[in-house]
BAFI-3210 file (N, C-alpha, C; in Angstrom, 3 decimals, decimal comma, padded with zeros to 6 digits):
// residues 268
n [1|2|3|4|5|6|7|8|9|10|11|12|13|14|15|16|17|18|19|20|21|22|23|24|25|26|27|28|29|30|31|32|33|34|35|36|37|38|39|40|41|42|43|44|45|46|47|48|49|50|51|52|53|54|55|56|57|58|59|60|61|62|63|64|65|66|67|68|69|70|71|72|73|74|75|76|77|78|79|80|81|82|83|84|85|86|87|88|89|90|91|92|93|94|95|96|97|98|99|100|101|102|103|104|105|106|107|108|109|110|111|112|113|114|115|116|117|118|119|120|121|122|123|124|125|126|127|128|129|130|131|132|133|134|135|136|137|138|139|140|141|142|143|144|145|146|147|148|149|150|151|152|153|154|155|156|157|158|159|160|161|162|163|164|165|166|167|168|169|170|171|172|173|174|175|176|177|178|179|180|181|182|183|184|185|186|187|188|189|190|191|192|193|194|195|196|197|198|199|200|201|202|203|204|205|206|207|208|209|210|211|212|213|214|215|216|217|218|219|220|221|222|223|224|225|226|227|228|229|230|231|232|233|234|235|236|237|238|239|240|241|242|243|244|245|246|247|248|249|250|251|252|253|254|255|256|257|258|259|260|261|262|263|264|265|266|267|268]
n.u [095,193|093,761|094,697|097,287|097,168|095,513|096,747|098,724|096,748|094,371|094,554|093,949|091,571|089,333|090,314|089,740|091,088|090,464|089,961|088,858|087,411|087,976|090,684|092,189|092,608|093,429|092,635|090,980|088,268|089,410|092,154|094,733|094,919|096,748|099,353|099,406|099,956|102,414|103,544|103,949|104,985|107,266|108,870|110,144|109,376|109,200|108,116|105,694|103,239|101,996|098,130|096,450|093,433|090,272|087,918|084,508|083,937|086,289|089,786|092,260|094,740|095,001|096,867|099,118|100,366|103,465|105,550|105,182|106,434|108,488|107,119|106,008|103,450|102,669|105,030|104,052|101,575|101,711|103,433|101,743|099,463|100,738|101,737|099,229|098,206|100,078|098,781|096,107|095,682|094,331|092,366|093,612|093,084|092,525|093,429|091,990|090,012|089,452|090,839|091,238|090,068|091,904|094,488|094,341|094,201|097,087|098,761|099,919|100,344|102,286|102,332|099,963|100,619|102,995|102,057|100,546|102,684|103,463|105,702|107,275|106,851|109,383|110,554|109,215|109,380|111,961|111,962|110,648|111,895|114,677|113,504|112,029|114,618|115,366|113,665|113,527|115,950|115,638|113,949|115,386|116,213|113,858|113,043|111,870|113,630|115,979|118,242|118,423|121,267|122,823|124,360|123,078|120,639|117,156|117,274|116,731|114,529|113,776|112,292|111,985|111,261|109,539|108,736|109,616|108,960|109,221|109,024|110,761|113,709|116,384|119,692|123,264|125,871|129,011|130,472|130,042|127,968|124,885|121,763|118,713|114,888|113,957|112,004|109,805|111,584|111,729|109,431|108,817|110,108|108,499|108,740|107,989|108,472|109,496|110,111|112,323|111,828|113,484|115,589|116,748|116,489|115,822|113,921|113,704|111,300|111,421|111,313|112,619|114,806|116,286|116,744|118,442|118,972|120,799|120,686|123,673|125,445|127,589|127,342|125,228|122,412|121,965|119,752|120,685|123,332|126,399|126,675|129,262|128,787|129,865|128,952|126,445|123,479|120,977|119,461|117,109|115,498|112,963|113,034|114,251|117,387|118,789|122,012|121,325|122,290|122,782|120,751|118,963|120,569|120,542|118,431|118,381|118,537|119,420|121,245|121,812|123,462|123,521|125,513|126,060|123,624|122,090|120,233|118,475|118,603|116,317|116,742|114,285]
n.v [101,576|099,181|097,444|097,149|096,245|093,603|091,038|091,235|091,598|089,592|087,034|085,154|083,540|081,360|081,338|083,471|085,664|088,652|090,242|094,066|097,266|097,265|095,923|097,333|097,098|094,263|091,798|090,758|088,636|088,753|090,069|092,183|095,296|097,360|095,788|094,276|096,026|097,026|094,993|094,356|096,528|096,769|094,481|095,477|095,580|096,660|100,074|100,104|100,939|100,034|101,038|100,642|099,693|099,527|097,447|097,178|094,613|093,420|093,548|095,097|096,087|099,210|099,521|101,443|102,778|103,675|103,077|102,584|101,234|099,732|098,275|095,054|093,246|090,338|088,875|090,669|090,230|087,219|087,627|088,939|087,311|085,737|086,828|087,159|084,767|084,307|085,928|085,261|082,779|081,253|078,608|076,938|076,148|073,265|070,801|068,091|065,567|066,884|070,445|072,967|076,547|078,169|076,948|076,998|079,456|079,955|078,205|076,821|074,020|074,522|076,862|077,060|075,084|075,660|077,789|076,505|074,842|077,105|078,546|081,381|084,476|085,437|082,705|081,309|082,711|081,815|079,467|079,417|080,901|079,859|078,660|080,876|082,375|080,822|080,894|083,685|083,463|081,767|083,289|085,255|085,041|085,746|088,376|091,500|093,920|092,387|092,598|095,203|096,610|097,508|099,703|101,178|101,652|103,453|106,290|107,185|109,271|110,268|112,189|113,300|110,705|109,901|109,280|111,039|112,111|112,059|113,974|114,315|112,730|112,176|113,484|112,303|114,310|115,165|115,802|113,923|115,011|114,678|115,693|117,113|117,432|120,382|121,905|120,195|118,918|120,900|122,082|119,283|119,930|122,149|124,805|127,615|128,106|129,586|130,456|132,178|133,295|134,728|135,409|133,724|131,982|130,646|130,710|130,689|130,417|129,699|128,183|129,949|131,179|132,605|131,600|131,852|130,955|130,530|129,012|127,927|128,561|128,998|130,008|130,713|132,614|133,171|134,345|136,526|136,333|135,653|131,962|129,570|126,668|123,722|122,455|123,405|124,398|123,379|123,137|120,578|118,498|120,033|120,936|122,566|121,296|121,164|120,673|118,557|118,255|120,687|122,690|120,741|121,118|124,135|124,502|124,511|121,281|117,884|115,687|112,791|110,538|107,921|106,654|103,708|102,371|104,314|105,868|108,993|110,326|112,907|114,523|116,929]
n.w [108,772|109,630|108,169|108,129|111,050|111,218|111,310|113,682|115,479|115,138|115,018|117,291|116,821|117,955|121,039|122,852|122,972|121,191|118,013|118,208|116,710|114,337|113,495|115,255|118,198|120,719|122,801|126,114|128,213|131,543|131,074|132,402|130,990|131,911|132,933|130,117|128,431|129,297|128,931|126,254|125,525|126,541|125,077|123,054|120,533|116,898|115,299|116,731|119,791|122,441|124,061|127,257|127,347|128,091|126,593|126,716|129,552|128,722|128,555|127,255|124,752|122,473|119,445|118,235|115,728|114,913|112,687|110,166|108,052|109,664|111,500|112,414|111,382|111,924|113,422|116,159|116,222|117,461|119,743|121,106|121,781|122,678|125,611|126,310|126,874|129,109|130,698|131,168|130,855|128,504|126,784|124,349|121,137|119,575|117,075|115,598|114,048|112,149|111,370|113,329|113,247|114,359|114,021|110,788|110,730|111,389|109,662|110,564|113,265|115,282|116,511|117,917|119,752|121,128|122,732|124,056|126,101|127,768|126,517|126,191|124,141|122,829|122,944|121,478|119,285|118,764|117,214|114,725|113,582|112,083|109,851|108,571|108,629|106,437|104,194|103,875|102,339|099,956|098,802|097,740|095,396|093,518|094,239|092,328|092,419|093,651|096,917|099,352|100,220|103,515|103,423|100,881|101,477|102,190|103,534|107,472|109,248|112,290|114,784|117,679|118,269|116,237|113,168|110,034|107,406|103,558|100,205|098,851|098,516|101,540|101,524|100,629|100,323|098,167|099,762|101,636|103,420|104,968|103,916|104,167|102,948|104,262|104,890|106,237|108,293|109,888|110,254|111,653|113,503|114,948|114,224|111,961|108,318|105,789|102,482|100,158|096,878|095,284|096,452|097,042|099,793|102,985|105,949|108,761|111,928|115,396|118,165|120,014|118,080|114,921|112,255|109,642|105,653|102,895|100,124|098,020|099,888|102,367|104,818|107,504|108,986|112,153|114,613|113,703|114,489|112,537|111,516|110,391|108,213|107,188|104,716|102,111|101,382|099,177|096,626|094,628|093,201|093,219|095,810|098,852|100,233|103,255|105,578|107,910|110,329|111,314|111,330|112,975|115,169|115,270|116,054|118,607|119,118|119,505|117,613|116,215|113,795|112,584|110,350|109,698|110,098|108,592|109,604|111,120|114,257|116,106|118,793|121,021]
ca.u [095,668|093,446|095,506|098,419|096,376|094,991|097,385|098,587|095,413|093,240|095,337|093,741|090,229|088,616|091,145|088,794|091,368|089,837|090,159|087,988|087,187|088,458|091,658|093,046|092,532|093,184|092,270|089,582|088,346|090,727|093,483|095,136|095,456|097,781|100,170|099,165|100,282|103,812|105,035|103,986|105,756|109,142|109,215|110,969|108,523|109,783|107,193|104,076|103,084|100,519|098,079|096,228|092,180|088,634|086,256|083,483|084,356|087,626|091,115|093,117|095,621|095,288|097,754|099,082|101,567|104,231|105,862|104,469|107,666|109,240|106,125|106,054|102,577|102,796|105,602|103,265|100,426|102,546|103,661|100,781|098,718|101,913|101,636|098,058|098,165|100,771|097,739|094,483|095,785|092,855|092,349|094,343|092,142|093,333|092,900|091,441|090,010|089,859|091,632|090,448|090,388|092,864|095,435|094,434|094,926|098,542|099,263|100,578|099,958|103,276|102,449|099,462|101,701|103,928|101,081|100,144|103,157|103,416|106,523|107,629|107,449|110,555|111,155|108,195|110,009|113,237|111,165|110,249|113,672|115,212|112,584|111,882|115,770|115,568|112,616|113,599|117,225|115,497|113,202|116,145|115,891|112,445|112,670|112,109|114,477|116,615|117,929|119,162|122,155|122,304|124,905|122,287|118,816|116,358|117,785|114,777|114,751|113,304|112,239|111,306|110,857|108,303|109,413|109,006|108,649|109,511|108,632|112,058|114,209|117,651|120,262|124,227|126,296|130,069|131,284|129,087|127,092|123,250|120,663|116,992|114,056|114,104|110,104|109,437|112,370|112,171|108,027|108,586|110,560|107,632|109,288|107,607|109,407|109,520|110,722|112,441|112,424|114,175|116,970|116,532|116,807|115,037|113,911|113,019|111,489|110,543|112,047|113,494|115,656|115,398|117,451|118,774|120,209|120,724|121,005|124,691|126,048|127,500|127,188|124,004|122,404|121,187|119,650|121,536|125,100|126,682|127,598|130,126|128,530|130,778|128,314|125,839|122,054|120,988|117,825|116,892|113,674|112,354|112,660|115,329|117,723|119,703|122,404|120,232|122,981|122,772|119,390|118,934|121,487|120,138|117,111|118,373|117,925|120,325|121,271|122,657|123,522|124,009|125,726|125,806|121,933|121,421|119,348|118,788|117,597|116,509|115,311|114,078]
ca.v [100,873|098,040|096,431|096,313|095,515|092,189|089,815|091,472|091,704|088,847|085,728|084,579|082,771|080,353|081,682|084,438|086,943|088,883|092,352|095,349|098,881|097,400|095,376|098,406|097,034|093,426|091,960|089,816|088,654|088,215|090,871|093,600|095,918|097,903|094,056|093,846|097,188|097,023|093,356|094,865|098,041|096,568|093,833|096,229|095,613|097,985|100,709|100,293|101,690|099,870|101,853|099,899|100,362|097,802|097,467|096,435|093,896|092,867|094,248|095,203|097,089|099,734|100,146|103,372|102,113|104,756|103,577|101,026|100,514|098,937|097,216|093,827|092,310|088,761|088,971|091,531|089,212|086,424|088,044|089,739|086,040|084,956|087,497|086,977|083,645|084,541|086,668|085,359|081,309|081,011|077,490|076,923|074,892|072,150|069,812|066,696|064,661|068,241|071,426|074,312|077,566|079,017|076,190|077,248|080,990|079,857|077,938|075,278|073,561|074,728|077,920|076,246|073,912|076,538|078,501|075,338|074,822|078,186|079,404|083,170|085,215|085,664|081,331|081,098|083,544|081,377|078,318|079,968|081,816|079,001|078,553|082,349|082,687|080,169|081,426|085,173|082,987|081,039|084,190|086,746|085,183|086,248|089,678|092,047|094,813|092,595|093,285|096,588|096,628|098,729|101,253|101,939|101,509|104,689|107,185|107,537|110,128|110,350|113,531|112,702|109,078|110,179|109,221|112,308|111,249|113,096|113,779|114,281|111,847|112,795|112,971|112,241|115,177|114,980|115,892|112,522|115,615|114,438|116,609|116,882|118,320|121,539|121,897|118,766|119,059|121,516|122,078|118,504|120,752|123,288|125,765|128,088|127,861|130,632|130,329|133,505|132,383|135,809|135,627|131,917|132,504|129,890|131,497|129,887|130,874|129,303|127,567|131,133|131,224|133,114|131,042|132,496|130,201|131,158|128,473|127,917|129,265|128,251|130,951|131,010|133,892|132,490|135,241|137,475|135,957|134,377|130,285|128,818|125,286|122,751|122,711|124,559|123,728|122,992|122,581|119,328|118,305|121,340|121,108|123,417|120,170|121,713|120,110|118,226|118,769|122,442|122,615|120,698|122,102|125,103|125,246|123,571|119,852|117,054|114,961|111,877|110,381|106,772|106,104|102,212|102,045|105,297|106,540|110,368|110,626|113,910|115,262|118,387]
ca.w [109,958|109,659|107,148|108,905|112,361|110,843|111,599|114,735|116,030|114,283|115,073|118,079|116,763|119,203|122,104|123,598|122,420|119,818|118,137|117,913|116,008|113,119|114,282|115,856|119,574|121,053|124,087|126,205|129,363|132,278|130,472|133,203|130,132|131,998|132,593|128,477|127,937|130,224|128,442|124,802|125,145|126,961|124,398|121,736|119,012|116,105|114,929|117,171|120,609|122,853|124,749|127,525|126,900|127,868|125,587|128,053|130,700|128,580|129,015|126,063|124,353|121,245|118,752|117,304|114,539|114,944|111,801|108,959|107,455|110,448|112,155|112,374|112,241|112,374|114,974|116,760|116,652|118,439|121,060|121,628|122,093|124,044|126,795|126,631|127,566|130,233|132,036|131,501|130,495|127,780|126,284|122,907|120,456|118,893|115,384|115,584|112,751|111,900|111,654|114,191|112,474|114,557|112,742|109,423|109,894|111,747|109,059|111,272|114,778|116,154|117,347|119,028|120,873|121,981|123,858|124,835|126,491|128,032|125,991|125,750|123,002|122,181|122,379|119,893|118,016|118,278|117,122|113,776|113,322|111,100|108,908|108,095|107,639|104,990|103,740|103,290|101,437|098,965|098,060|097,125|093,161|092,840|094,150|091,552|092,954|094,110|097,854|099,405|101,293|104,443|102,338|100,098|102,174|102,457|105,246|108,165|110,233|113,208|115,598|119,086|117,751|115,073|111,861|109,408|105,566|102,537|099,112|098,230|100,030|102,130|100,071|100,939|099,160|097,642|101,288|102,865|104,651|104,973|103,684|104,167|102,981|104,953|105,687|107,007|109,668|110,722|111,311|112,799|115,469|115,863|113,335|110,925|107,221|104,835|101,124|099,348|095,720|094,598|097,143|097,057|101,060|103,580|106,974|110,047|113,091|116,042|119,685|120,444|117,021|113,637|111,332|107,611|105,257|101,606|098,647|097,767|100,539|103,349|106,015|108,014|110,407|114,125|115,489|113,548|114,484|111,352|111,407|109,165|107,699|106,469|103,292|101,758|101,166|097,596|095,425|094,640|092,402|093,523|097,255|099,217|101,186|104,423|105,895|108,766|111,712|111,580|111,340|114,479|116,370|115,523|116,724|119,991|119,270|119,505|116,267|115,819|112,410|112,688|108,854|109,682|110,289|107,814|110,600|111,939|115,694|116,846|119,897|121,599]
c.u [095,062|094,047|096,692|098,340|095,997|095,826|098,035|097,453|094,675|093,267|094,196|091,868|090,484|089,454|090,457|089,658|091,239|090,495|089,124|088,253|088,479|090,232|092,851|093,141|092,356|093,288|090,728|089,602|089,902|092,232|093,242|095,274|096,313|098,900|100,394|100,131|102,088|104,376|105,046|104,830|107,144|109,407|109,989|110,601|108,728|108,094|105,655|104,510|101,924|099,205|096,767|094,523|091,196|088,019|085,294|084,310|085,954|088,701|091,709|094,228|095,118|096,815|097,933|100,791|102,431|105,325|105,824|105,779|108,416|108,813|106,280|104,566|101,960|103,629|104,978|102,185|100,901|102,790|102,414|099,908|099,543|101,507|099,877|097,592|099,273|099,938|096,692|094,759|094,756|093,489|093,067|093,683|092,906|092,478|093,111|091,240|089,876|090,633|090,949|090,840|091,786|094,438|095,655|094,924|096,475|099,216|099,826|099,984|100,834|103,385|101,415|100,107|102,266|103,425|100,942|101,309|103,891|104,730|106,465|107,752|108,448|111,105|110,419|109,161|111,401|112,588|111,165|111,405|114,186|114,734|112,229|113,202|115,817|114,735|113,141|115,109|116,925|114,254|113,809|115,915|114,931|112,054|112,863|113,400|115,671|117,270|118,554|119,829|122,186|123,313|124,076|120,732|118,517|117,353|116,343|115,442|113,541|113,248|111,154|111,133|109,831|109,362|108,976|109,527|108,372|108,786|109,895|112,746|115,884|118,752|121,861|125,142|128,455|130,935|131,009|128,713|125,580|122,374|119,766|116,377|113,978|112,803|109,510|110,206|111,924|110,240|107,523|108,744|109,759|107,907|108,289|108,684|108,707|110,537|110,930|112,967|113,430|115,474|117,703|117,347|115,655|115,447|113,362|112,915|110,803|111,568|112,868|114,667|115,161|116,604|117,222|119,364|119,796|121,358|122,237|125,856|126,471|127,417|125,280|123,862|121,408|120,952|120,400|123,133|125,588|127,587|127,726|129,167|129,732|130,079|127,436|124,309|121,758|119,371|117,625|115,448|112,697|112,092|114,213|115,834|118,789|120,539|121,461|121,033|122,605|121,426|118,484|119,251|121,084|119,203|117,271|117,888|119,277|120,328|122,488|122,972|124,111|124,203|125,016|124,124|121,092|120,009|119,304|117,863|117,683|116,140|115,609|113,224]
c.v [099,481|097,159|095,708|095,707|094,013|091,070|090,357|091,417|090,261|087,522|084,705|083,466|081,383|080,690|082,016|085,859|087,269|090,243|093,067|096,241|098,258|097,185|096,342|098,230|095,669|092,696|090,868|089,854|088,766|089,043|091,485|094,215|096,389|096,735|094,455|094,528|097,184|095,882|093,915|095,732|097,820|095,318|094,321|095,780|097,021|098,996|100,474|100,489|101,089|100,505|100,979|100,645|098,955|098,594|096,422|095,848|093,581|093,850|094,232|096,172|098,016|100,177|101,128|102,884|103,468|104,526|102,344|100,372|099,409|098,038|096,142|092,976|090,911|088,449|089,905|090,896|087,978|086,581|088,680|087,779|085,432|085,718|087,289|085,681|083,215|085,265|085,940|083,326|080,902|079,639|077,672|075,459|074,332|071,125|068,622|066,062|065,968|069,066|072,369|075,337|078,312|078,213|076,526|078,755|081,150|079,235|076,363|074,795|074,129|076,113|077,467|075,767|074,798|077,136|077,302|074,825|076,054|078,918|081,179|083,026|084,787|084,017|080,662|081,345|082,617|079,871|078,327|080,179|081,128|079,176|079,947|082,990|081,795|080,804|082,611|084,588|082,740|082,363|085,237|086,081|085,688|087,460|090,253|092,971|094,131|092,903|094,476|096,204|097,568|099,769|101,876|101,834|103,024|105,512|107,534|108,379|110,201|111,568|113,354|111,304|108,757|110,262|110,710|111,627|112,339|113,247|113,561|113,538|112,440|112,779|113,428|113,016|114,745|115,134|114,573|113,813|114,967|115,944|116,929|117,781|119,220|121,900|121,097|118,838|119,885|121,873|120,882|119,224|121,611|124,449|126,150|128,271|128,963|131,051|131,735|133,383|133,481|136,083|134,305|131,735|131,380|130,616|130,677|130,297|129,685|128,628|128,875|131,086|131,965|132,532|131,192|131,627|130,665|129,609|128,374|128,036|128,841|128,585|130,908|132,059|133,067|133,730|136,568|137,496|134,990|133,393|130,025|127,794|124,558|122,212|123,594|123,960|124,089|123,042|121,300|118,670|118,862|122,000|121,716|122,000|121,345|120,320|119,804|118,644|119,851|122,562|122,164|120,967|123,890|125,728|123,996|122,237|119,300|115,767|114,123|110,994|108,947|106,019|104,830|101,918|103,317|105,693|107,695|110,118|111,696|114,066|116,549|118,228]
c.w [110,073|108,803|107,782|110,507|112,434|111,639|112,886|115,861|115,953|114,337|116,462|117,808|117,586|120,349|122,946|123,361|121,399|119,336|117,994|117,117|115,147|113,069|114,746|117,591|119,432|122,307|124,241|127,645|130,008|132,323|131,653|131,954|130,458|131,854|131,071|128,198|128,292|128,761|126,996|124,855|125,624|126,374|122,769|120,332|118,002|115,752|115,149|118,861|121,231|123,951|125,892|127,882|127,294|126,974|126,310|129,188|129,979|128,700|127,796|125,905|123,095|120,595|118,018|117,055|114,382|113,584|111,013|108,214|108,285|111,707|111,670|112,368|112,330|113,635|116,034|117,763|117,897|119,413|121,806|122,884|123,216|125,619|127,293|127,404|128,411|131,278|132,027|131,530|129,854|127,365|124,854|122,207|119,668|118,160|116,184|114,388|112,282|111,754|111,933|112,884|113,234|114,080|111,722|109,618|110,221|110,393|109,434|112,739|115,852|116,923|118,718|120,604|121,785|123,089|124,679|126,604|127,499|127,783|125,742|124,649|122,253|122,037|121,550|118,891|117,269|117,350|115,381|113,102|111,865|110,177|107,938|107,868|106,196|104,191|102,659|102,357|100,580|098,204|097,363|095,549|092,734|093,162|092,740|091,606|093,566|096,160|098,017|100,245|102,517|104,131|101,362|100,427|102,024|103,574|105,938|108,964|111,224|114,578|116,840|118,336|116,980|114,510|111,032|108,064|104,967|101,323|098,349|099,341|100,610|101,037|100,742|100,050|099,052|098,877|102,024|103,722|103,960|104,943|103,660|103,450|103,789|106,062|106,528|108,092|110,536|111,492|111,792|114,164|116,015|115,163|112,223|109,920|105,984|103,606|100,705|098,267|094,992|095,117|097,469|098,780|101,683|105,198|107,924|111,513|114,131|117,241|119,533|119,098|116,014|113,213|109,778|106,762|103,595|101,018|098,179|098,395|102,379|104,984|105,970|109,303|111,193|114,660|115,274|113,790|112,995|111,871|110,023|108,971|107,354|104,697|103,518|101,209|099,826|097,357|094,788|094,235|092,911|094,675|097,266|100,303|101,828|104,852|108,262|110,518|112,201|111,841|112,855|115,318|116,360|115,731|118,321|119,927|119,067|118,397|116,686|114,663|112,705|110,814|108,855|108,853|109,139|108,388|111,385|113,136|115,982|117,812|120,432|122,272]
res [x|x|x|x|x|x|x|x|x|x|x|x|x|x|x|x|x|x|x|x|x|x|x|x|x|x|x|x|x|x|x|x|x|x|x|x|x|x|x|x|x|x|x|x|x|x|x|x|x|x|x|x|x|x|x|x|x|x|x|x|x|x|x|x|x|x|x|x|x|x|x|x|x|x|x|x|x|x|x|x|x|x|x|x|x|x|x|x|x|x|x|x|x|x|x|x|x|x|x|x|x|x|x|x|x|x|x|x|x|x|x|x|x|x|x|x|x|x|x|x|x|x|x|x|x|x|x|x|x|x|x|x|x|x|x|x|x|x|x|x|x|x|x|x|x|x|x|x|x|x|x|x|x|x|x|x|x|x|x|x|x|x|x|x|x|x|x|x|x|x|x|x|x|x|x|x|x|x|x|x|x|x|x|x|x|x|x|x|x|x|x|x|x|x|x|x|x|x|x|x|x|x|x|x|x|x|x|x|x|x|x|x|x|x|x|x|x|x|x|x|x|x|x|x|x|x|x|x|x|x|x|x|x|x|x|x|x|x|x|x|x|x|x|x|x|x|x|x|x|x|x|x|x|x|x|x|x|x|x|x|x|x|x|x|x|x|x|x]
***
């Protein structure tokens, strides 16, 4: 976590906002953490969570990175300093025959300025915008890989808004049904999972359900009632993949499959 904390966290030298325990908390005099906590968390920052905490007399936030892939922390950091100097109004140091350190680790003066000028977030953000579209334009030749389109990106799934991560990854079958790892789903949901390599049979108990599903096949037992499927759960570099609908729906959870975004939301 401190890796990806750094620059979220770490940005503010000579300000008075600093970070702590290892840039997992940032914050200073003057902060309401709760305030901190409110503008961070209804600013729709992707994959982090701020939780509003002092460390001594100062006011802060901790972060709990709910998902590294889709954190941001340079745009993190930014906003963070922005709102910060929307509560407490700390001084913003500035190059002279010099350059402050908090210049050099920006890179530039212009974020400076911006605080300076008591810009939002989000018109920092627009400030930048240009520049970091060109940026990420003139860098596609030198990817190795290439980019990914969003028809062929990762599929994430998500259960209660916890990401859950595979060994084997989802996998879209000759029908377009979505398939998961089986284990991982389902004891995201609270479910015990029980392999029967001789009947090649996957069992699941748990939220008031006993769910049967057999390997090839596309009938499953709920409690002892048999459901049709529209497919049939497979083997797959050595993991058992279920079709992920059923699975949720059948242990009482609500699934949504957003192709576009190749994104599963569950909840329960």
């Amino acid at each position: 976590d401190s890796c990806f904390g750094y620059m979220a966290t770490g940005l503010g030298e000579g300000t008075g906002i600093y970070q702590a325990d290892k840039f997992k908390w940032i914050g200073g005099k003057g902060i309401d953490p709760y305030r901190f906590a409110d503008l961070l968390n209804g600013a729709g920052l992707p994959g982090v969570e701020f939780i509003p905490e002092y460390q001594g007399q100062a006011g802060g936030v901790r972060l709990k990175i709910t998902d590294y892939h889709r954190f941001n922390p340079a745009k993190t950091g930014i906003y963070a300093l922005a709102y910060a100097k929307s509560l407490n109004n700390f001084p913003v140091p500035k190059s002279g025959e010099t350059i402050v350190m908090f210049d050099k680790i920006m890179g530039t003066d212009k974020i400076g300025r911006a605080l300076e000028q008591g810009l939002s977030p989000q018109e920092i953000e627009a400030l930048y915008a240009p520049a970091l579209a060109k940026f990420k334009e003139e860098r596609q030749r030198y990817l190795l890989y290439g980019p990914i389109s969003a028809g062929n990106g990762e599929i994430q799934i998500f259960v209660n808004d916890h990401r859950v991560y595979f060994d084997v990854p989802p996998y879209l079958d000759e029908n377009n049904r979505l398939l998961v790892p089986f284990r991982a789903i389902a004891e995201a949901m609270g479910a015990g999972v029980h392999w029967q390599p001789d009947t090649k049979q996957v069992s699941v108990v748990g939220r008031g359900r006993i769910i049967l599903l057999t390997v090839g096949s596309n009938l499953a037992l709920v409690n002892g009632e048999t459901r049709v499927m529209d497919t049939t759960p497979i083997i797959k570099d050595g993991r058992t993949l279920i079709p992920v609908r059923f699975v949720g729906e059948f242990l009482q959870g609500v699934v949504h499959w957003d192709q576009a975004q190749r994104l599963v939301d569950i909840k329960f």
